[in-house]
LUMLUM-896472 format. One record per residue: x, y, z of N, C-alpha, C in turn. Coordinates in steps of 0.05 Angstrom, whole numbers, plus 32768, in hexadecimal, padded with zeros to 4 digits. Layout:
N
XYZXYZXYZ/...
//
This chain:
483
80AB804B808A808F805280868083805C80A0/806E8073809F8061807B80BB804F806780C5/8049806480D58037805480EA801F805B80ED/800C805780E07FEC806980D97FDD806380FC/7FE6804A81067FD1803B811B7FCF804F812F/7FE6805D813D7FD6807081477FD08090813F/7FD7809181317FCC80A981177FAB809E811F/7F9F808F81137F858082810B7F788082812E/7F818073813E7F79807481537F79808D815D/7F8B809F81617F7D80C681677F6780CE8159/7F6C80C981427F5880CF812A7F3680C38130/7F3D80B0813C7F1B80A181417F1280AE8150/7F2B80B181717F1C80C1818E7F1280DA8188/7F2080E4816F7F11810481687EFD81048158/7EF480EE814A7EDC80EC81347EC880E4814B/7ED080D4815D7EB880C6816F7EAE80E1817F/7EB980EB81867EBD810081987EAE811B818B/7EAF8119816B7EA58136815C7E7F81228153/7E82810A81557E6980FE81477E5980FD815D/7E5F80FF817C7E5680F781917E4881188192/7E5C812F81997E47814A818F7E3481528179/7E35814581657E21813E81527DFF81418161/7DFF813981727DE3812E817E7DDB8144818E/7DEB816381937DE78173819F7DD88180818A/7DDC818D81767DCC8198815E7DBA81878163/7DB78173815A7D9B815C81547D84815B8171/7D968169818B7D7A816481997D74817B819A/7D82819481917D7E81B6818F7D6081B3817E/7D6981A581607D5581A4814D7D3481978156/7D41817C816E7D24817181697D1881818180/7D24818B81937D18819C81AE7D0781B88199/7D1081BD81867CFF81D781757CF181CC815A/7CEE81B2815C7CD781A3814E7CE681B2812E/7CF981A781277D0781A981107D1081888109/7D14818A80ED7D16816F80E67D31816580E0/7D44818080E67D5E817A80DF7D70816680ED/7D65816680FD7D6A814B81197D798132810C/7D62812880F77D6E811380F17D88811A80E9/7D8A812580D37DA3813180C67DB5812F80D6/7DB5813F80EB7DCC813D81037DCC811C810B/7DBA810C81147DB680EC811E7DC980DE810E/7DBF80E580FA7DD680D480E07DE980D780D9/7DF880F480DE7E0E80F680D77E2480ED80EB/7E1680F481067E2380EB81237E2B80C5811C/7E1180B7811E7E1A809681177E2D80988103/7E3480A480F07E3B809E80D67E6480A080E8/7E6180BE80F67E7880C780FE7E8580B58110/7E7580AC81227E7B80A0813D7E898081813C/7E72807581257E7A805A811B7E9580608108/7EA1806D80F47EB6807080EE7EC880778106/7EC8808E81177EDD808B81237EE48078813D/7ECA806981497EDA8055814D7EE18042813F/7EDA803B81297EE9802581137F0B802E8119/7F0B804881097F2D805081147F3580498126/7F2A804B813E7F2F8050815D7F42802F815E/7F2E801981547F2F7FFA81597F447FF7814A/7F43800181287F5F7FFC81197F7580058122/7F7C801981357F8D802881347F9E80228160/7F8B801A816D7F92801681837FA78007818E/7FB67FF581727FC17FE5817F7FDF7FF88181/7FE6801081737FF7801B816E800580308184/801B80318187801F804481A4801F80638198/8006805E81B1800A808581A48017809481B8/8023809181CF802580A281D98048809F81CC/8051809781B7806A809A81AA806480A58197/805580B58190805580C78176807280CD816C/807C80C9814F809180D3814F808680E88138/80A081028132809D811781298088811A8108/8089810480F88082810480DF805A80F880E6/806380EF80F8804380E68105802D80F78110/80488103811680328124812E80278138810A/8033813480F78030814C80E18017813D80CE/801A812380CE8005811880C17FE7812080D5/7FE9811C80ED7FDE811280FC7FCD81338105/7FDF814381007FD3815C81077FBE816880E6/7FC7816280D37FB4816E80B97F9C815380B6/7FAB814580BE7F8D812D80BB7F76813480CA/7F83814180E37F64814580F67F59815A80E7/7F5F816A80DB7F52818780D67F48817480BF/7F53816B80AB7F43816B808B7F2B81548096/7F31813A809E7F20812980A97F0B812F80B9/7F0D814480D17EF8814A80E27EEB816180CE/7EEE817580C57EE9817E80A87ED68176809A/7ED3815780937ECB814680827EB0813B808D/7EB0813380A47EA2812A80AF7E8A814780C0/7E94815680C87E85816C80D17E6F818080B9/7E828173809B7E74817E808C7E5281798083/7E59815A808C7E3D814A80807E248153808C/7E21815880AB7E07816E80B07DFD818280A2/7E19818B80917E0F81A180817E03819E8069/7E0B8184805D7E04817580437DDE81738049/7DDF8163805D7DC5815180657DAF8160806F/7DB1817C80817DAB818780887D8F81A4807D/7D8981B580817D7481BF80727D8C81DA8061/7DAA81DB80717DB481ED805D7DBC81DB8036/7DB781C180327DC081B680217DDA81BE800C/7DEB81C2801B7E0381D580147E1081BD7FFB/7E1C81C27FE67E2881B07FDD7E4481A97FE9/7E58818E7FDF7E76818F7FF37E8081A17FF3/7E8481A97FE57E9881BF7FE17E9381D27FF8/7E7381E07FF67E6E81F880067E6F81EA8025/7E6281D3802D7E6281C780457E7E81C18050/7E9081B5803B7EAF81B880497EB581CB8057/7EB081E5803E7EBE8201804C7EAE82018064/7E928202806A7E8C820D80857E9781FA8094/7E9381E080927EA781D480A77EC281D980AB/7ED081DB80997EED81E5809B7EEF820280AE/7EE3821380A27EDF822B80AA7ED7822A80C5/7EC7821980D47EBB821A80EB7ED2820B8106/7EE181F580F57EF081EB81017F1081FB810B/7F11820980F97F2E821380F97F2D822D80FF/7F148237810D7F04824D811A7F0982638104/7EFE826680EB7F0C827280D57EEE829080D7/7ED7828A80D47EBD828E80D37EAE829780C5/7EC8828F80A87EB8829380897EA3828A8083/7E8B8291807A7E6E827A80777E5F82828054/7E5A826E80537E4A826880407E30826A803B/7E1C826D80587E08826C805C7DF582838065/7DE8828580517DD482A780577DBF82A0806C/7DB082AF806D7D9782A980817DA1829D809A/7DAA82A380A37DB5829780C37D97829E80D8/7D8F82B180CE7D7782C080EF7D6382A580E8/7D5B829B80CC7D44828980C97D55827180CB/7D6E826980D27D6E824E80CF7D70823E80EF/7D68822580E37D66821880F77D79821A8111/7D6C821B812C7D868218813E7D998201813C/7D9881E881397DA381D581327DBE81DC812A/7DBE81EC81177DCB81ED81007DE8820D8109/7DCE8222811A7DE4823181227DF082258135/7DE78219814D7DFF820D81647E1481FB8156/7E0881ED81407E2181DD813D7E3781EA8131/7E3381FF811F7E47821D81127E5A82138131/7E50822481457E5A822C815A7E6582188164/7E6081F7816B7E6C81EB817A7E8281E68164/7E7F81E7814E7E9B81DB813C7EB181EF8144/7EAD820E81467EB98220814B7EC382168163/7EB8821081787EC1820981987ED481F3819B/7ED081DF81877ED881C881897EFA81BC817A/7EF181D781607F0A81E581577F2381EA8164/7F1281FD81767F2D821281817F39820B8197/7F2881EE81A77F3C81EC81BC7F4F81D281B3/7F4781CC81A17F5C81BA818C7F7481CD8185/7F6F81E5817A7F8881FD816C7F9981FC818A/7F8981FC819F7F9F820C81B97FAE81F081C2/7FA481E081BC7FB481BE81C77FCB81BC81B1/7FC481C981957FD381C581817FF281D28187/7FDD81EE81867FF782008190800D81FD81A5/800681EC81BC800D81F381D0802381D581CD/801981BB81C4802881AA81C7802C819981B4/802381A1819C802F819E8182804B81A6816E/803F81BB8168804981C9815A806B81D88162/806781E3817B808481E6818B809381C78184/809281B2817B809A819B818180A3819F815E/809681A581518094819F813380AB81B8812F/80AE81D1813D80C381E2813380BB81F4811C/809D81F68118809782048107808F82238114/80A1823A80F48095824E80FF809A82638114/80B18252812180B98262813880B282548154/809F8241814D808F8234816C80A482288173/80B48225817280C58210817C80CC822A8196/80C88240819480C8825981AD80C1824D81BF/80A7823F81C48098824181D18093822081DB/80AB821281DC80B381F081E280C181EE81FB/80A581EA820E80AD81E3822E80C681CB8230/80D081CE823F80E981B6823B80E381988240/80CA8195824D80C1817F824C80AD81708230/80B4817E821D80AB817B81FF80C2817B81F1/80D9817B81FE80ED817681E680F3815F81D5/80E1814781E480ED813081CB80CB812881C4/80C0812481A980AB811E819F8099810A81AF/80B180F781C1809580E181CC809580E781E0/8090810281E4808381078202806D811C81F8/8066812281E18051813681DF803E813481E4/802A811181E48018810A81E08016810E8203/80218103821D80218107823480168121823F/802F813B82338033815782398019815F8239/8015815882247FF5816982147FDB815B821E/7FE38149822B7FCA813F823D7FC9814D825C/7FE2814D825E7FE3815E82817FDC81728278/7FE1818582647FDB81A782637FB7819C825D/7FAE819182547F8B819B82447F7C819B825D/7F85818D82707F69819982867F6781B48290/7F8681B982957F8181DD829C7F7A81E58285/7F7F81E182687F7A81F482597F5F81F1824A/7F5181D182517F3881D782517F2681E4825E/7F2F81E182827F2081EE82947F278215828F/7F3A821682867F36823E82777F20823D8264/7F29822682517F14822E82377EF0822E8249/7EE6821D824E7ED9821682607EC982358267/7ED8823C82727EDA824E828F7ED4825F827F/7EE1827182747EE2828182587EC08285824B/7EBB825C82417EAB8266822A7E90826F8241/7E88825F825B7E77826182637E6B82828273/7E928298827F7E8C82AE82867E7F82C18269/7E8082B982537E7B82C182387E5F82C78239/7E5B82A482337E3782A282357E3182B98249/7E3182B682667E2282C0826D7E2582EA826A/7E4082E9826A7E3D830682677E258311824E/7E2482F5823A7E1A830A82277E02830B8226/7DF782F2823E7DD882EF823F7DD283038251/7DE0831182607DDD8323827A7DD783498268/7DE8833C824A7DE5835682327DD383628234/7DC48343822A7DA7834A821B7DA6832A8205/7DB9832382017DC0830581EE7DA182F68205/7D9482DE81E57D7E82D081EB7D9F82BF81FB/7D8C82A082077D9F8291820D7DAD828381FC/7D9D827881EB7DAD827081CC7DC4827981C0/7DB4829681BA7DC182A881AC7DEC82A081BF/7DE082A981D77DF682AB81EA7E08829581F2/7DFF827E81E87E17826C81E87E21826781D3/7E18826D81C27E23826781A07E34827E8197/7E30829B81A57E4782AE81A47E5682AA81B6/7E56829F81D17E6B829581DB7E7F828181D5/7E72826A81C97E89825781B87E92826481A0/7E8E826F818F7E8E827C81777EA882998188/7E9E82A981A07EB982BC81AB7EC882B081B2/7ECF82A181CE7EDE829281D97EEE827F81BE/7EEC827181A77EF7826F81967F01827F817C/7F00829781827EFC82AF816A7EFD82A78156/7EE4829A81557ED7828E813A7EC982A8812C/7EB082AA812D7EA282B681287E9182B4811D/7E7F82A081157E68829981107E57829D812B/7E3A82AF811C7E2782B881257E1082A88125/7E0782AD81357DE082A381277DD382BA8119/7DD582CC81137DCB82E380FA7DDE82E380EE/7DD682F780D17DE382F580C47DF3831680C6/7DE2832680D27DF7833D80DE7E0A834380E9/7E0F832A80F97E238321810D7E1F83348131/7E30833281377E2A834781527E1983578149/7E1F836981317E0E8382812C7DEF8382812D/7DE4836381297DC8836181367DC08366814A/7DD1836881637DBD837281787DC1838D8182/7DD283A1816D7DD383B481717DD983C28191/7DED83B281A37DEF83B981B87E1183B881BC/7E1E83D481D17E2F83DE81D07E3483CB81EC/7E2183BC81FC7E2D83A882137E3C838D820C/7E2B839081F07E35837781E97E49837681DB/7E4C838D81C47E6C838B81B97E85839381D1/7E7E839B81E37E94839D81F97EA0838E8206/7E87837C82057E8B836582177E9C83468201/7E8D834681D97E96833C81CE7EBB834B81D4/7EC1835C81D47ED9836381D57EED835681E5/7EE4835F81FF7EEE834E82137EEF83338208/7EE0832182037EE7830782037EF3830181EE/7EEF830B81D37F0B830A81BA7F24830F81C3/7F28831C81DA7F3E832781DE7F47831481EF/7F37830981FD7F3C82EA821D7F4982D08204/7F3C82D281EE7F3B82BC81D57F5782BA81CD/7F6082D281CA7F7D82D881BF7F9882DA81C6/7F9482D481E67FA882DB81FB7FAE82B281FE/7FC882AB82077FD5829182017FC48284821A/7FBB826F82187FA9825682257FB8825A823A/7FD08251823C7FE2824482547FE1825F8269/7FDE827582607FE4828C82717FCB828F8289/7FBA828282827FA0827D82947FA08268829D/7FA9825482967FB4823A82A77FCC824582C0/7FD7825A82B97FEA826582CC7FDD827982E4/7FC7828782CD7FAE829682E27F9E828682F8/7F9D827182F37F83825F82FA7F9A824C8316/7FB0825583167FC8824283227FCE825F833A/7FBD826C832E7FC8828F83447FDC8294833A/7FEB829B8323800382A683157FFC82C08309/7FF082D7830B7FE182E483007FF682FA82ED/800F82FC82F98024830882F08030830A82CF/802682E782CE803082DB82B3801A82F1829B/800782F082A17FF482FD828C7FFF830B8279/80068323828F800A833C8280802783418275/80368332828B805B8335828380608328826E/8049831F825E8056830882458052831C822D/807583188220807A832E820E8062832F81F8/805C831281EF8049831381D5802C832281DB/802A832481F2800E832E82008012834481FF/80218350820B802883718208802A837F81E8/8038836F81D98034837181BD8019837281B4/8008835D81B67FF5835C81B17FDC837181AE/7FDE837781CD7FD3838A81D77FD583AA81CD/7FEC83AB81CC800183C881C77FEF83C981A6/7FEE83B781957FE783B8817C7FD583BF817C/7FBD83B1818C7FA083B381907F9783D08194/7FAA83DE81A67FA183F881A87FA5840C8193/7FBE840A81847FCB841B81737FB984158162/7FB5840381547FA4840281357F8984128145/7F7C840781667F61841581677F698437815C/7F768444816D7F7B845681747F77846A814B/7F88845681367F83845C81247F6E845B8113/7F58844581227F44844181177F3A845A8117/7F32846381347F1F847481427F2584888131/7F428494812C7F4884B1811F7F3F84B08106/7F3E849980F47F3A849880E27F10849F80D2/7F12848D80F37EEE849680EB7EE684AC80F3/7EF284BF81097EEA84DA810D7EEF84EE80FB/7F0D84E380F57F1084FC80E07F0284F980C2/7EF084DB80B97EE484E180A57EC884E280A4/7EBD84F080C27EA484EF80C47E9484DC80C9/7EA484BC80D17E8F84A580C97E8784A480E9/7E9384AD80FC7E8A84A5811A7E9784BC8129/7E9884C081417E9E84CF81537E9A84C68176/7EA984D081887EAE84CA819D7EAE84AD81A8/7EA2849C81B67E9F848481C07E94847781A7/7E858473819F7E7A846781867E9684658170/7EAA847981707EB9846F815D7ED48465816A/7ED6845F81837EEB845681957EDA843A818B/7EC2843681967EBA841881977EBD84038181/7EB18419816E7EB4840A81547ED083FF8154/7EDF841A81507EFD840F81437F0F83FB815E/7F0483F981737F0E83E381857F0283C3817C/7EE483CE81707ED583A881717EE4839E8158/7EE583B481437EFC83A781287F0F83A2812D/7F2983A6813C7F3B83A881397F3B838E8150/7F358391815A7F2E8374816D7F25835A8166/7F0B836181537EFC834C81497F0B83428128/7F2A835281217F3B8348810B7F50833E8116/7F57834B812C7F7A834281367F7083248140/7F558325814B7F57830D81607F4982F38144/7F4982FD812D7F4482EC81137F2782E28123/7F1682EE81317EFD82E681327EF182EC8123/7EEA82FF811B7EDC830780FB7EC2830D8106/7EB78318811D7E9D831D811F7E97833F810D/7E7F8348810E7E80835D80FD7E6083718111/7E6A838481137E588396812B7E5383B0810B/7E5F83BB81007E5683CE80E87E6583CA80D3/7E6083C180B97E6C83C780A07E8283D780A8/7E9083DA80A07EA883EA80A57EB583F58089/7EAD83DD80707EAF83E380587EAC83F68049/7E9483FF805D7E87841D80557E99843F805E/7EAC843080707EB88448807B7ECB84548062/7ED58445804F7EE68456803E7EFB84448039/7F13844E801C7F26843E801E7F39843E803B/7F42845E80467F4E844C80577F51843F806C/7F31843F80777F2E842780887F36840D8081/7F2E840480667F3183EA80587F4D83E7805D/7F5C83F9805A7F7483EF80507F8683F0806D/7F7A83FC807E7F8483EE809A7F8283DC80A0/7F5D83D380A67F5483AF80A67F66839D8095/7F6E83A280817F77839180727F9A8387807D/7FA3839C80837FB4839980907FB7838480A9/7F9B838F80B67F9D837C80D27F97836080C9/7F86835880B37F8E834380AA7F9D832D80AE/7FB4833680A97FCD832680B07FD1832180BF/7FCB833480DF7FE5833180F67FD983218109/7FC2830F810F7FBD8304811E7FC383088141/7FBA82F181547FC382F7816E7FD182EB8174/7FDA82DD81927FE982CF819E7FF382AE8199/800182A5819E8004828C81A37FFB827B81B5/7FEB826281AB7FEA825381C17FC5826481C7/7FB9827481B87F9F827881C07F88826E81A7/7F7D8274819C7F62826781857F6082808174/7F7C828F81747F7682A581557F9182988147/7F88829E81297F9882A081187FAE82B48111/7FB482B380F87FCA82C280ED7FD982C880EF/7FF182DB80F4801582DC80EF801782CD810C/800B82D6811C801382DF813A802782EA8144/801D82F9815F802C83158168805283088169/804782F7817B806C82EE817B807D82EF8169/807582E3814C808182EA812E80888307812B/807A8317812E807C8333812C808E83378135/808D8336815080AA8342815B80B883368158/80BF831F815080D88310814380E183198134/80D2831F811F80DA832F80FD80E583458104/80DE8355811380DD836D811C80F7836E812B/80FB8366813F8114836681498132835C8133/811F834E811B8135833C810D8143835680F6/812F836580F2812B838480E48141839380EC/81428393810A814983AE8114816983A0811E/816B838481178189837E811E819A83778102/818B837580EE8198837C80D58199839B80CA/818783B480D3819483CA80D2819F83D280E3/81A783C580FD81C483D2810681D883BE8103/81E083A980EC81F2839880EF81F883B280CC/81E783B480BF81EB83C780A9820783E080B4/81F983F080CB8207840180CF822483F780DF/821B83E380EE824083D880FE823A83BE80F6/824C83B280D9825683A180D9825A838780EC/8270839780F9827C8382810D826C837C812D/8251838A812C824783848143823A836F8148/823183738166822583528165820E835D8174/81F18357816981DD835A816D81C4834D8167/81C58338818181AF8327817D819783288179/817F83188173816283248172815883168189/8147832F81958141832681AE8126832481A8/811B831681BA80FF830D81C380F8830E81E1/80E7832081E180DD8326820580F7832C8212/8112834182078122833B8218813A83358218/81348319820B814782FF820C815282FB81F0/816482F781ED817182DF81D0816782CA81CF/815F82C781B3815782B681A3816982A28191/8168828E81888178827C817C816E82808155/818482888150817B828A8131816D82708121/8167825D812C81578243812481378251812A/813482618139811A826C8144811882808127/8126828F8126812782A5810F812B82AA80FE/8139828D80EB8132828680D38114827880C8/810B826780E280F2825E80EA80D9826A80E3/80DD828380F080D0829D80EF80CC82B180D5/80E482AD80C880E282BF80B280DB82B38098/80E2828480A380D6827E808280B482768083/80A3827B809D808C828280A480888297809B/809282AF8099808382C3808C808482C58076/809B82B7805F809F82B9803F808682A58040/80858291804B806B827B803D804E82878045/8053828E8058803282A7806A803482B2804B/803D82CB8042804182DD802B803582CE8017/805082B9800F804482A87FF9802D82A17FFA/802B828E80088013827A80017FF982918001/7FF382A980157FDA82BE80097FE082D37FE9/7FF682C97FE07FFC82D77FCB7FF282B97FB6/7FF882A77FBA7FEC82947F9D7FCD82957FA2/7FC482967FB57FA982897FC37F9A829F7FAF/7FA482C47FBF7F9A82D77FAF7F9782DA7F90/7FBA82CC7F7C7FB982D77F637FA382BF7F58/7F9A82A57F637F8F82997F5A7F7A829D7F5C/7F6782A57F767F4482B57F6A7F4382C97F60/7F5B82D67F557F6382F57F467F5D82E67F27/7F6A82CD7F257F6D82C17F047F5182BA7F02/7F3D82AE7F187F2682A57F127F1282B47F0B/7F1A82D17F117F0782E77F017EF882F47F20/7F0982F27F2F7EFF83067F497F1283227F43/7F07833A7F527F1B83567F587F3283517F6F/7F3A83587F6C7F4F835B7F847F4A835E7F99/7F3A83707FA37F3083797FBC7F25835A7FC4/7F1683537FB37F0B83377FC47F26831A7FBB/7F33831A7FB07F43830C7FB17F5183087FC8/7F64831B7FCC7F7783267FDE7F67831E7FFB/7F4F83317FFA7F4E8326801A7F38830C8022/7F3082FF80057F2982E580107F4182D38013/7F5B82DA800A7F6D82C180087F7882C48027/7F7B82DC802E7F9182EB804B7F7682DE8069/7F5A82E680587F5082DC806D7F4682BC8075/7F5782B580567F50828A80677F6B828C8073/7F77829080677F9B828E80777F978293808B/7F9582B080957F9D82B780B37F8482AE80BE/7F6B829C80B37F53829980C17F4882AA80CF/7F3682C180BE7F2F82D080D27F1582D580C5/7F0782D680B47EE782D780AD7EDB82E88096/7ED382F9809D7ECD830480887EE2831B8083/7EE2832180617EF3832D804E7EE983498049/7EEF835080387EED8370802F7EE783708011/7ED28383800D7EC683817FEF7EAB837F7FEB/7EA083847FD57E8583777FDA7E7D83587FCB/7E8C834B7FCA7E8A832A7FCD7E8A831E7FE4/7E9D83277FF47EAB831C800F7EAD832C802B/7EA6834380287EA28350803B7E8D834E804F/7E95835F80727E88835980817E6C8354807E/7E5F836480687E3E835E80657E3683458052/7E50833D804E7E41832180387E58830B8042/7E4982F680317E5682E080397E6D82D58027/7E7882B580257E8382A7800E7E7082938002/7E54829A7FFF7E4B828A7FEB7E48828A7FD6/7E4F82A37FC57E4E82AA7FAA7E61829D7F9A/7E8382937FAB7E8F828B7FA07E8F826E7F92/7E9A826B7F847E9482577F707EA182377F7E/7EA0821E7F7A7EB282087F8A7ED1820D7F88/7ED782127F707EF2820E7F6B7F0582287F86/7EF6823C7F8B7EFC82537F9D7EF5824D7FBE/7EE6823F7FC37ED682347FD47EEF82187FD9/7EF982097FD37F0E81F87FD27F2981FC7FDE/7F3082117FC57F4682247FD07F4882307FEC/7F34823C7FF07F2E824D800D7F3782348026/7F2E821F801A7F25820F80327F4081F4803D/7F53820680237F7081FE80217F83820E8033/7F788223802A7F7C823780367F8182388055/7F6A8237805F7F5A823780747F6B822A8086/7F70820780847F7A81F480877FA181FC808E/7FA2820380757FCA8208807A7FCA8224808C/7FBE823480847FC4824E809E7FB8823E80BD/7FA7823780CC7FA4822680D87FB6821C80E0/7FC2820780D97FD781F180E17FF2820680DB/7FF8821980D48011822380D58024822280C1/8012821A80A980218211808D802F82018089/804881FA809B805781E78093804E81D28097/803781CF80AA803481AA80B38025819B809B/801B81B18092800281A38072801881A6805B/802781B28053803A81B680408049819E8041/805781A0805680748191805C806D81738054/8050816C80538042814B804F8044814C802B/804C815980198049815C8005806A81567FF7/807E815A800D80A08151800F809C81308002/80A081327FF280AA81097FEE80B681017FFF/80CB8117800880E88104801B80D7810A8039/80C28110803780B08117805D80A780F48055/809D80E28042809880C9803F80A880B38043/80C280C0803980D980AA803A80E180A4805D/80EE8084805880F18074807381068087807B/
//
């Protein structure tokens, strides 16, 4: 049987820890003579006292022996649990969201996804937008700790790429991952605060400017309007949002290597160059696409098709112009980018770049094993040979990536949605990236129309793309229970 005690005891230090920011909304609210305060007061005691209850039940247990079936429980419990508890502001609060809808924004906020439920953002309380934003913040430097010293350990997906050798046996992860978070807090840090101020330097109020800073720096994307960037109508500021979606998407540790004077590492890292290389090519198609159909021209249609193609790859989901309006085949490019997410080891979602060229290289060594038989032609990565445990890894991540947005889709298809909004509400909880395409779900509207049972789904959704699918799945194995 697994050992819950220190399962429970992580579980408390992160409830104490999410109930203790609780009180940041609540003094936002009472400093602007709003009454939502309490809301926030109560939900914080409610949080704080549960998780240290855990903290006490669970302390006596060694955690720094996590073994492998412990790290998988231990990694979907924080998301659905902190989830749970982040939701209740929303319940109590002046949005009076029912569970269902308050899950999703918590889910959504946590797993930097930046699907919302909630209209009127310019009239609502500040309380209510910083806390959007700190869930988003609080999210994502959870995803990069995940990434970085989790999941390589778990072998999901391909991460096992990316497993420093001092993570090779499970009870050292809890150590590892404590030496890496100060550099990779002091990036995040660093990051969210050069953010703020660039954007207050825009033209951003101060508010405004730290809530799109936690919200970029996590390529979340929750706004305080409901326009998103496109409210302040300024070309300093989507440039500058660029830049920092793009700082969001590039791997944590590589700035821990910056910040060490390694500056080399940045750019020589194959997934980065990939990354990048993509970023330009889809702009480059954006831009042609909108000149040649009249919708923009010169700089204005470079910008545009850079803040989309940026603000989808990096699954931030902010929104500077409808784009819906450009035509089908804009749509059906966005839709595309959908899928491909950014880097490893940073706060975006979806395939990620490294997968790509895995597949890709895995492509181009089964059509030349087609044409010579007898050759021998490894799949390389950055270079190098790869171990086919990496690239079976890799390829049954992408049948379940496929799958699981193919049931997610045919099932709000059965519930009596179109396709257009099926399809890319299901691709966009998976790869977590925000708003969809259509007019249910598209950049100018939200997910509140949808019904609970869709609203549920999403937030299932949300959750297994997040964690990498297999860690929420694989708990559903009978024999993952057995001694």
């Amino acid at each position: 049987m697994i050992d819950f005690r220190p399962i429970a005891a992580i579980l408390g230090v992160l409830l104490a820890i999410l109930g203790t920011m609780m009180m940041i909304p609540a003094l936002v609210d009472l400093v602007a003579g709003r009454g939502d305060f309490l809301a926030y007061t109560a939900s914080s005691v409610i949080t704080v006292f549960v998780g240290l209850s855990l903290w006490l039940a669970g302390r006596s247990g060694e955690v720094e022996k996590l073994s492998l079936r412990q790290a998988f429980v231990l990694t979907t419990l924080s998301w659905v649990l902190l989830s749970a508890f982040a939701a209740i502001p929303f319940m109590w609060a002046e949005t009076d969201l029912s569970l269902a809808d308050a899950y999703f924004e918590a889910m959504s906020g946590l797993t930097t996804t930046g699907a919302t439920v909630i209209s009127g953002l310019d009239n609502r309380p500040p309380g209510l937008l910083i806390w959007r934003a700190f869930l988003h913040w609080y999210g994502g430097i959870g995803i990069i700790v995940m990434a970085i010293a989790l999941l390589p350990m778990m072998r999901i997906g391909g991460m096992q790429l990316f497993r420093a050798e001092s993570s090779d046996k499970s009870e050292k992860m809890l150590p590892r991952a404590a030496q890496m978070a100060k550099g990779i807090l002091a990036s995040y840090v660093f990051l969210t605060f050069a953010c703020a101020l660039t954007y207050a330097f825009c033209g951003m109020s101060v508010f405004d400017a730290v809530a799109h800073a936690m919200a970029t720096i996590s390529t979340g994307g929750f706004s305080t309007h409901d326009a998103s960037i496109g409210y302040f109508n300024s070309p300093a500021i989507e440039y500058a949002a660029i830049f920092f979606m793009l700082s969001g998407s590039l791997p944590f540790v590589l700035y821990v290597r910056v910040l060490a004077g390694d500056f080399s590492r940045l750019f020589a890292n194959p997934e980065v160059r990939l990354f990048l290389s993509l970023v330009a090519l889809f702009t480059v198609i954006s831009t042609v696409q909108q000149v040649s159909g009249g919708i923009n021209e010169g700089e204005v249609a470079l910008r545009n098709g850079l803040f989309n193609v940026v603000s989808i790859m990096s699954t931030t989901g902010f929104v500077a112009d409808d784009y819906t309006n450009w035509g089908p085949p804009t749509e059906a490019l966005y839709f595309i980018l959908l899928f491909l997410g950014a880097c490893t080891g940073s706060t975006a979602g979806g395939m990620k770049s490294f997968r790509i060229a895995i597949l890709g290289s895995a492509l181009k060594q089964h059509l030349r094993r087609v044409i010579y038989p007898n050759g021998v032609f490894p799949v390389l990565y950055g270079g190098k040979p790869i171990g086919d445990d990496v690239v079976a890894s890799v390829l049954s991540f992408a049948f379940l990536y496929l799958a699981t947005f193919m049931m997610i889709a045919i099932t709000i298809n059965a519930l009596g949605f179109d396709l257009v909004t099926a399809f890319s509400a299901s691709i966009t909880a998976v790869a977590n990236v925000g708003p969809g395409l259509g007019p249910v779900v598209g950049p100018s509207q939200n997910f509140a129309s949808l019904p609970d049972s869709v609203t549920w789904l999403l937030s299932l959704g949300m959750l297994a793309g997040r964690l990498e699918l297999f860690t929420v799945l694989v708990l559903f194995l009978p024999s993952f229970w057995r001694r």
